[in-house]
C-alpha positions in Angstrom: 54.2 75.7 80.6 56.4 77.6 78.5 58.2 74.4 77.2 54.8 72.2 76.7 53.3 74.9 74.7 56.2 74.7 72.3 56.8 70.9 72.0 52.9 70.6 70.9 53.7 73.8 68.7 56.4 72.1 66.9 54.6 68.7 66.7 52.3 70.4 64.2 55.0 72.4 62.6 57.4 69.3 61.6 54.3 67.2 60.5 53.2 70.3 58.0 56.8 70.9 57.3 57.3 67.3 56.5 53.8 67.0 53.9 55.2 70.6 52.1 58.4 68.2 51.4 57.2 65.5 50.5 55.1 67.6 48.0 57.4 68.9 46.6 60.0 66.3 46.6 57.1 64.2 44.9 57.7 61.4 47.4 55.1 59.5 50.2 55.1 61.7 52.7 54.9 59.0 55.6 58.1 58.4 55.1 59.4 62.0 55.6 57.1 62.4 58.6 58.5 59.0 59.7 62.0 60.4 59.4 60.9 63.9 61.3 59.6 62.4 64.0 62.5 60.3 64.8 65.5 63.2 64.6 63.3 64.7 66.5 62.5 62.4 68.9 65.4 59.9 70.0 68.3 61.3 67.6 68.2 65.2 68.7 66.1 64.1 72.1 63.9 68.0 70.9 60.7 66.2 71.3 59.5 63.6 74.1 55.8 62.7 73.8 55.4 60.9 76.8 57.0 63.8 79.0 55.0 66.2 76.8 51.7 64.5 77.1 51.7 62.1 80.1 49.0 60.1 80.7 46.7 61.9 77.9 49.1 60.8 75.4 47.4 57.3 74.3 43.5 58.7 74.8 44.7 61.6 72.7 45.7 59.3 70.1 42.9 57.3 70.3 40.9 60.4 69.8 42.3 61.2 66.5 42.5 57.7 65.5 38.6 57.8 65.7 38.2 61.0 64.1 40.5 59.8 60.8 38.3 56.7 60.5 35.0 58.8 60.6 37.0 60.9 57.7 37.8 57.6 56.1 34.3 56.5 56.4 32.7 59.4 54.8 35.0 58.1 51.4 32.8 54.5 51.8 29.6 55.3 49.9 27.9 51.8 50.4 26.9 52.4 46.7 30.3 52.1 45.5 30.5 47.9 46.8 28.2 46.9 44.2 31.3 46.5 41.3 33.8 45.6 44.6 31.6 44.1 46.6 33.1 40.3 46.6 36.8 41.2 46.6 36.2 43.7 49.8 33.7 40.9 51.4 36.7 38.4 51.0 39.9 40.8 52.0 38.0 40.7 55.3 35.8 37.5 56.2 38.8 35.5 54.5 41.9 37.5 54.2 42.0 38.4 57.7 41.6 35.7 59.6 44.8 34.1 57.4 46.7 37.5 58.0 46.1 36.4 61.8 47.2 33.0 61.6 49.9 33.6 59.2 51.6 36.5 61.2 51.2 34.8 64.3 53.1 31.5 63.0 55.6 33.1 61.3 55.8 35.3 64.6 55.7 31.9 66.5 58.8 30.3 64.4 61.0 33.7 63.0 60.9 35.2 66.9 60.5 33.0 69.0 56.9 34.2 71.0 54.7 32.3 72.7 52.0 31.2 70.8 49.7 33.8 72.7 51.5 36.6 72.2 52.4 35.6 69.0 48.6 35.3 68.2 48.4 38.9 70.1 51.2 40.5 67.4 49.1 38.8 64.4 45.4 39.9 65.8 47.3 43.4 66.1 48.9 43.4 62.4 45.9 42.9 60.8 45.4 46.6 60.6 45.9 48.5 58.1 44.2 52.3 57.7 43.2 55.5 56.5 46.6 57.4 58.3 48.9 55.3 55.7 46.8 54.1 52.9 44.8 56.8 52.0 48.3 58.7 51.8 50.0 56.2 49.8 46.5 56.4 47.0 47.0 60.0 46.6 50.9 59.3 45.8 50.0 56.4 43.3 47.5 57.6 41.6 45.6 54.4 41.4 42.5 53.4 39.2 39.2 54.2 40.8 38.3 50.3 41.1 42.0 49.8 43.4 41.1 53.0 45.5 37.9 51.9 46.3 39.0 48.4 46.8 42.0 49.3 48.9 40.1 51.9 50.9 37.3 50.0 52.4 39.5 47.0 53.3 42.6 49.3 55.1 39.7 51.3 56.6 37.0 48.4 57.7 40.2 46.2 58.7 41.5 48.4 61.6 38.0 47.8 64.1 38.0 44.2 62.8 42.0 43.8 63.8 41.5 46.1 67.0 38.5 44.2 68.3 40.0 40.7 67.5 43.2 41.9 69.5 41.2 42.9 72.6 40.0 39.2 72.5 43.5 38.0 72.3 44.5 40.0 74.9 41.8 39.0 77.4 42.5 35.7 76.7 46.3 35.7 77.7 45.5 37.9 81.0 43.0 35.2 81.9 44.8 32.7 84.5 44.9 29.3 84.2 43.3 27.2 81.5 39.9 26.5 82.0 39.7 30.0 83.3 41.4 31.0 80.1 38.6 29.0 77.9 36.1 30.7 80.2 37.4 34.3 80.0 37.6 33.9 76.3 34.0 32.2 75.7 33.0 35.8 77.9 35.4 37.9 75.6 33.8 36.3 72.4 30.1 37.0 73.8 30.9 40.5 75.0 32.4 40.7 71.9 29.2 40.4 70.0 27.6 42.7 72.3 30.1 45.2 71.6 30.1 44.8 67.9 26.6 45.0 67.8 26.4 48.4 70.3 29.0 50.1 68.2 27.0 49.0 64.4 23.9 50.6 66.3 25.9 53.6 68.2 27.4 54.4 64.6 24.1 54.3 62.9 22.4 56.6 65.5 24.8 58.8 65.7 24.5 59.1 62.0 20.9 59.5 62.3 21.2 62.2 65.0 23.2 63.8 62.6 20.8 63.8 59.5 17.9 64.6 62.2 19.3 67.7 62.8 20.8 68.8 59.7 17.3 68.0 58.1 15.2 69.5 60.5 18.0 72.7 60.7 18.3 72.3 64.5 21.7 73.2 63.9 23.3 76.4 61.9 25.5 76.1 59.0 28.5 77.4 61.0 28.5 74.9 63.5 27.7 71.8 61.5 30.8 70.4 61.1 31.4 71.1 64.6 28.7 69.0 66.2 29.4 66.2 64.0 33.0 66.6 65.0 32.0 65.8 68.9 29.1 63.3 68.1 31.7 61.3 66.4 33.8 61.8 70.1 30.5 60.4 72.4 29.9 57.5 69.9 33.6 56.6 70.0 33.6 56.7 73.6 30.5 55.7 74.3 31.1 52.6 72.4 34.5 51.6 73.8 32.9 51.9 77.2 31.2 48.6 76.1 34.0 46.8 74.3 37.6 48.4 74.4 38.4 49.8 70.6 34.9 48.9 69.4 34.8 52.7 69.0 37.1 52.5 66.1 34.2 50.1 64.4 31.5 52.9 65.8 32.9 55.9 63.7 33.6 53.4 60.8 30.0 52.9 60.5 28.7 56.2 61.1 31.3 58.0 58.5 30.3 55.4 55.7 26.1 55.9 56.8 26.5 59.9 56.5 28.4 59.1 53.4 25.8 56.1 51.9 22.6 58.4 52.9 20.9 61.3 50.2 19.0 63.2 52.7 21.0 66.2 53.7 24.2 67.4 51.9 27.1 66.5 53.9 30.0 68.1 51.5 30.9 71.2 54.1 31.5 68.3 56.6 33.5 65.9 54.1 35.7 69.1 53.5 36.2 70.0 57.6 37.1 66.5 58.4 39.7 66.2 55.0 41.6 69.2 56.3 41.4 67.8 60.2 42.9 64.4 58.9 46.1 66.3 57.2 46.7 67.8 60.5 45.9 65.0 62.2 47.8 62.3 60.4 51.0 64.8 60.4 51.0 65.1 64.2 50.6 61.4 64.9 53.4 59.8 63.1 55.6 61.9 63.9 54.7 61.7 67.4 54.9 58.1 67.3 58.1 58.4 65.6 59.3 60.4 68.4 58.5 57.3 71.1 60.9 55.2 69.2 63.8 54.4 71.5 66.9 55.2 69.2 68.6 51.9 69.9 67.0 48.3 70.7 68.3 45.2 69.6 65.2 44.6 67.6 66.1 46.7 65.2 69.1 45.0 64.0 68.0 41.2 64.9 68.4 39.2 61.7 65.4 37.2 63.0 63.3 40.4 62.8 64.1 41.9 60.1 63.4 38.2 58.5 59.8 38.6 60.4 59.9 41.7 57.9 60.8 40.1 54.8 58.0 37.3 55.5 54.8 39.6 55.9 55.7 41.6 52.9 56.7 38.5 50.4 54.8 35.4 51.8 51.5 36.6 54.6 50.3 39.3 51.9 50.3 37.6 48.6 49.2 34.2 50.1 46.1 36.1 52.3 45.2 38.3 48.5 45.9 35.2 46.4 43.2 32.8 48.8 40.8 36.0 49.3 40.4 36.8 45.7 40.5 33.3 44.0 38.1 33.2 41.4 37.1 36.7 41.8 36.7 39.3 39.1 40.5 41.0 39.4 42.7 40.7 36.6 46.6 39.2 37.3 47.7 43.1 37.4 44.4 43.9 40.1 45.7 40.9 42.1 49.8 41.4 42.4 48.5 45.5 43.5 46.5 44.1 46.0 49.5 41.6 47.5 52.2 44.3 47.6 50.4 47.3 49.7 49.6 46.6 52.9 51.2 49.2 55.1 50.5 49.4 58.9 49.8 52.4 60.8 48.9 54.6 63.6 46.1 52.0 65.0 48.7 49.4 64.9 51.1 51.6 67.1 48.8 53.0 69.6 47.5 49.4 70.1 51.1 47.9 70.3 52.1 49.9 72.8 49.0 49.9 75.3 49.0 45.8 75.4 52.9 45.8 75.9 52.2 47.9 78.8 49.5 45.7 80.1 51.0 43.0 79.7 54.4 44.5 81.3 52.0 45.4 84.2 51.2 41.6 84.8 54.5 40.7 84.6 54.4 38.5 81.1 57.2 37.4 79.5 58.4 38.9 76.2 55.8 42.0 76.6 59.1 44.5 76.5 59.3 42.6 73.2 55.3 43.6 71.5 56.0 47.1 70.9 59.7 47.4 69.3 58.3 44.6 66.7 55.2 46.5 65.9 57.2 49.7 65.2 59.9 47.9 63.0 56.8 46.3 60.8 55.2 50.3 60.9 58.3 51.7 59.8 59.3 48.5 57.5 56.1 48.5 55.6 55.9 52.2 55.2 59.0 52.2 53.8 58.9 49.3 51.7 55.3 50.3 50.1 55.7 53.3 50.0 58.8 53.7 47.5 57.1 50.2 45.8 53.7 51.0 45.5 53.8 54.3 43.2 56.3 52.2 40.4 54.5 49.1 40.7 51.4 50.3 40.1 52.4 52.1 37.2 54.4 49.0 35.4 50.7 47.0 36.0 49.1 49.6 34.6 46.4 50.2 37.7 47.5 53.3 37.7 48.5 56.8 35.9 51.8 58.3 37.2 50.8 62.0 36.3 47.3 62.4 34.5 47.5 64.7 31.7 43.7 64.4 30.4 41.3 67.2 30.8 38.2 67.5 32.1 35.9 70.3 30.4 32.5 71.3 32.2 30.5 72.8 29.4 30.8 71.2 26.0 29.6 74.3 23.6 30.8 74.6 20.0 34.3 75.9 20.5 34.8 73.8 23.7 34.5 70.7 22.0 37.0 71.7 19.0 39.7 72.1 21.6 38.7 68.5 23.5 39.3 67.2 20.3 42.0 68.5 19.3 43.6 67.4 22.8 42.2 64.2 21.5 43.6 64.0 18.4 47.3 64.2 20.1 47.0 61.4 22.4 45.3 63.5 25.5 42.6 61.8 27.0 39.5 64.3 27.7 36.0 64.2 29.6 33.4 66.4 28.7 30.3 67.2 31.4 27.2 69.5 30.7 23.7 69.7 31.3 22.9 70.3 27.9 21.6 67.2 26.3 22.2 68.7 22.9 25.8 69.4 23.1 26.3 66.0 25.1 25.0 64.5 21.4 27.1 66.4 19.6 30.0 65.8 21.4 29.5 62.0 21.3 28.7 62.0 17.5 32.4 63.8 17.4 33.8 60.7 18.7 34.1 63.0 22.8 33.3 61.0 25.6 30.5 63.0 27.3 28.4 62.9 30.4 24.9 64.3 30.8 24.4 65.4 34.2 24.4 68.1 36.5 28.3 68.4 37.8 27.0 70.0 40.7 25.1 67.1 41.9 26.0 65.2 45.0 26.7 62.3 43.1 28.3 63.6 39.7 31.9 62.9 40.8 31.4 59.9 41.1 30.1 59.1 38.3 33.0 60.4 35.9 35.8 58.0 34.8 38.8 60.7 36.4 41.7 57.7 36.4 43.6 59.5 33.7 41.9 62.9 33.8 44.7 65.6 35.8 43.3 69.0 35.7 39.4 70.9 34.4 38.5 73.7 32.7 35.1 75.3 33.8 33.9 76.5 30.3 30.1 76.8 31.1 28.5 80.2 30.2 27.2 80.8 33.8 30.2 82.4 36.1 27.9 81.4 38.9 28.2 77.9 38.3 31.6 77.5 37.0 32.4 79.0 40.4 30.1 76.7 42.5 31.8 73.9 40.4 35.5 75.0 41.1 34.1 74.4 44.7 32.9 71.2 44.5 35.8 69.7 42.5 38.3 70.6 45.0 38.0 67.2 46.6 39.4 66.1 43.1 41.9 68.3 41.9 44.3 70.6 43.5 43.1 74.0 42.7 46.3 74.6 41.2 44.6 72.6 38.5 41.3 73.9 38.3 40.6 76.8 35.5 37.4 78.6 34.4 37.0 81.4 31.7 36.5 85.0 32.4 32.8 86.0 33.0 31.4 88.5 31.0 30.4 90.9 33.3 32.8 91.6 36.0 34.7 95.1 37.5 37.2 97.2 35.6 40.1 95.3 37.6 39.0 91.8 36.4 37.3 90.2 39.6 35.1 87.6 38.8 31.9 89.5 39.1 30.2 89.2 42.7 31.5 85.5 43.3 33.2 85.1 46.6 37.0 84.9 46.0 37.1 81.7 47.9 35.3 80.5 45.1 37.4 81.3 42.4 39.7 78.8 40.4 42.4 80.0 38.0 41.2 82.2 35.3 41.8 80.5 31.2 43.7 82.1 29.1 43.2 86.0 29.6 41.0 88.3 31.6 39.9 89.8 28.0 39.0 86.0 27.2 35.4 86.0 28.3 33.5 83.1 27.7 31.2 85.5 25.3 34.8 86.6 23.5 35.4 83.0 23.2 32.2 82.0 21.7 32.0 85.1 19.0 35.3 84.6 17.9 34.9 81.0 17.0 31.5 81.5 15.4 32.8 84.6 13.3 35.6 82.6 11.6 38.5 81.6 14.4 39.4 78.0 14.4 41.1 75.8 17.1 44.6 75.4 15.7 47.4 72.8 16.8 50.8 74.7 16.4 54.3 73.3 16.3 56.7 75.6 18.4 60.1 74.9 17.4 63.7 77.1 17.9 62.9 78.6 14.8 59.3 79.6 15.3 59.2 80.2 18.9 56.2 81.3 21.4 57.0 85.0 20.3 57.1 84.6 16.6 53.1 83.3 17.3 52.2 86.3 19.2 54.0 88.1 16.4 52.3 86.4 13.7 48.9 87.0 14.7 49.7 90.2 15.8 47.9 89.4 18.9 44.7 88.7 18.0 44.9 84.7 18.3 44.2 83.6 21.9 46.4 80.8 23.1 44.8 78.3 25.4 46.7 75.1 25.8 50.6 74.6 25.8 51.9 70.9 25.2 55.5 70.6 26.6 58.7 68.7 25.0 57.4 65.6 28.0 53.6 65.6 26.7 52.8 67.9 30.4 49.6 69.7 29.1 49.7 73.0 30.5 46.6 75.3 30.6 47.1 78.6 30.2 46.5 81.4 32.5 45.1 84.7 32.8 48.8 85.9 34.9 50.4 85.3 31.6 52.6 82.7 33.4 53.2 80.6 30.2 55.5 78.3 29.7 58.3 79.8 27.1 60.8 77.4 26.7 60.2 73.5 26.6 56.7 74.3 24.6 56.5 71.7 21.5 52.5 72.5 20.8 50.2 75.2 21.3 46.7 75.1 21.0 44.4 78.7 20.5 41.8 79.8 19.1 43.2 82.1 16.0 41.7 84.0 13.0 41.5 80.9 9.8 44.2 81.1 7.3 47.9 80.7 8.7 48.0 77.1 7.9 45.5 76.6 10.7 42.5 74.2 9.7 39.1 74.2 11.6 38.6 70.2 11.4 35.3 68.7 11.1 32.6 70.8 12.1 31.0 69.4 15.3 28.6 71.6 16.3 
């Protein structure tokens, strides 16, 4: 008991311990996870899955599986296909079918397989998904357009490979010929069946869900909660029609809870982010733990060769035959042909047919899952260290956004966006205030009228190269709300709004919940008010060269403390916001940006209010 408590225990402590590394080693965490799981599995022999789990170990996965593709299926707002809707349309009605056939011949010729299985490995690698892409888009940092693009085709891909696999497979247990033909003309028809159950399961489910949210059957506390175990009963309600169909069922009812404007699903979006974390942690390193530390696939040139051939020759040809004649520039297209990781779905499904087909006594099966794992690990390794420098060197990409975005575009507000401008720093202003909007955009500022506390205000802001916000609005209440609701975007490390005006002798931010508090700009004495006076009794926004000889000290000194620094520029062009803990940057600071009494060589600029 003793034992089993801590092996699951340490599952979820390596898989953390591995994502806090990776974070701040800056590199994918998959392959650090990757690399836990295995020392811990076959090198140090600390962690056995199939000892620690037993027979729940595959439905256990297969439960998590489903709840990360209802997590990535609340990212696929059905609105979002109308720029991408051709190129995702033909990744999957045409680029998967020629992953299949290309993986299975080169599977047929490189090792040697039988055509079935080798069409069983090829149905089975045309998975993808949300436990290794959506990683690898928060490392790169890729363009809106390439998330969205690569997103909906790793996420839809997995039920479309996972269903197409279960065919295959009932086709090669079928004896005989004509009973094969016949077993596979019933597979294909069940098939429809079960595609069809699952699109309507999924839909229902999500309909259940709005129901009750709608008509408040359910409290607030234990919203997330009963999503959580519809999205269990739909996934295995469904695969009790057509084995994996599930995977399709939570697909679709993640993407219909995301697509509909009924009820506010945000609380539920968040719940499920933080379960996938945990989720995705725990499940490559426990697969990671299963691999057996020697097997001669490993080290076969014909495997590794296998390798080389999916990553340089299936890819490109299935992006460069999906995408012909699409609108994708040369950069879009040579993204799109080098990331195309597998995952956990390809794992979990590996290893169940290999022990079915081990079962019936089918030669090569002891063969099916070693492969699958060397692709897994090949892949994640290969894109994973690829993928962030590539995109970068296409340009589909920003390797550390330094723009800022600034809720709130009043008078002072927009002198400091365009000074951040005026160096090179690309900014974003939002507010409700059609008036400021104007004048912002007259100034040259790119502006956006809106609401940022509206469901659909994220998405409508051009973030590629935007890294970190400032929540200047005079309302504490909503600068607060809005620190909230742009966590799903930036770290709140990133995230800073100004002093209220009215708030406790020891500088809390009034009666706002501390949960709802970002970083506070510049000084607790720097009240959005103090801001706003100063700059309309005189101060100016002024750009300051820091140098050895006038340092961050002689500014302090100079103004004799009356100037209020904001922004820090470093020596490497990393904008740096300044904070109310007075951690500022003093060394490696070549330009400061405050608001400071006029004269002093500063100059207020053209007037823009």
């Amino acid at each position: 008991m003793e034992r089993a408590l801590l092996g699951i225990a340490s599952v979820f402590v390596i898989g953390i311990s591995a994502q806090w590394l990776a974070w701040r080693l800056r590199i994918p965490s998959i392959l650090l996870l990757l690399l836990a799981g295995f020392i811990a599995g076959p090198v140090t022999g600390w962690l056995d899955p199939d000892a620690l789990f037993g027979e729940l170990l595959f439905p256990t996965v297969s439960l998590a599986v489903a709840i990360i593709l209802f997590e990535g299926g609340l990212n696929l707002d059905i609105r979002r296909l109308r720029a991408i809707g051709p190129v995702v349309r033909n990744l999957l009605v045409i680029g998967s079918p020629i992953t299949w056939l290309v993986s299975a011949a080169l599977a047929y010729i490189l090792l040697d397989f039988p055509i079935p299985l080798a069409a069983l490995l090829g149905a089975i690698l045309v998975v993808t998904g949300p436990t290794v892409v959506i990683p690898l888009l928060r490392q790169v940092h890729a363009s809106r357009r390439m998330s969205d693009i690569v997103k909906w085709e790793g996420i839809v891909s997995d039920p479309i490979g996972a269903i197409l696999a279960v065919l295959v497979l009932d086709f090669i247990l079928a004896t005989g010929v004509h009973e094969g033909i016949a077993g596979g003309g019933s597979a294909i028809a069940l098939a429809v069946i079960g595609v069809t159950t699952a699109i309507v399961l999924g839909l229902a489910g999500a309909g259940l869900i709005v129901l009750a949210l709608r008509r408040y059957w359910v409290p607030d506390f234990l919203r997330s909660h009963v999503t959580l175990v519809a999205v269990l009963v739909v996934f295995a309600a469904s695969n009790r029609v057509l084995a994996e169909s599930g995977l399709l069922a939570v697909t679709v009812m993640g993407s219909a809870l995301a697509s509909q404007r009924v009820v506010r699903v945000r609380r539920i979006v968040q719940f499920k982010e933080n379960l996938r974390v945990l989720l995705i942690s725990a499940l490559f390193v426990v697969v990671a733990a299963r691999l057996p530390l020697h097997d001669p696939v490993y080290t076969d040139p014909r495997s590794l060769g296998f390798l080389v051939a999916l990553i340089l020759v299936q890819r490109p040809l299935a992006v460069a035959i999906a995408t012909w004649r699409l609108d994708l520039t040369v950069q879009e297209r040579v993204f799109l042909a080098f990331l195309a990781p597998r995952g956990i779905v390809a794992a979990a499904i590996g290893s169940v047919f290999a022990i079915e087909l081990a079962d019936v006594g089918y030669p090569g099966a002891e063969r099916l899952a070693p492969i699958v794992f060397l692709i897994i690990i090949g892949t994640v390794t290969v894109y994973g260290l690829v993928a962030s420098p590539l995109a970068r060197k296409l340009g589909v990409a920003v390797a550390n956004p330094q723009g800022v975005l600034f809720v709130g575009a009043a008078p002072w507000v927009r002198h400091v966006a365009a000074t951040l401008q005026g160096l090179g720093i690309p900014v974003l202003l939002a507010d409700a205030n059609w008036q400021n909007v104007t004048a912002a955009r007259k100034a040259g500022l790119p502006a956006h009228y809106g609401n940022i506390l509206d469901e659909d205000a994220i998405d409508e802001l051009d973030l590629d190269e935007i890294g970190r916000c400032i929540l200047a609005t005079p309302n504490a209440e909503v600068n607060a709300l809005a620190a909230d609701h742009l966590r799903k975007v930036f770290d709140l490390s990133d995230i800073y709004q100004v002093v209220p005006d009215e708030r406790p002798t020891r500088g809390d931010l009034s009666n706002v919940p501390s949960h709802l508090q970002a970083r506070l700009l510049s000084s607790k004495d720097a009240s959005w008010s103090t801001l706003a006076a100063a700059f309309e009794s005189g101060y100016v926004v002024k750009q300051t060269n820091i140098t050895d000889e006038f340092t961050f000290e002689s500014f302090e000194r100079h103004y004799e403390g009356k100037a209020i620094p904001l922004i820090a520029i470093t020596e490497r062009g990393v904008v740096r916001i300044l904070d109310a803990e007075r951690k500022w940057p003093r060394r490696g600071v070549n330009t400061l940006i405050s608001l400071a009494p006029a004269g002093g060589g500063g100059q207020r600029g053209k007037d823009v209010s």
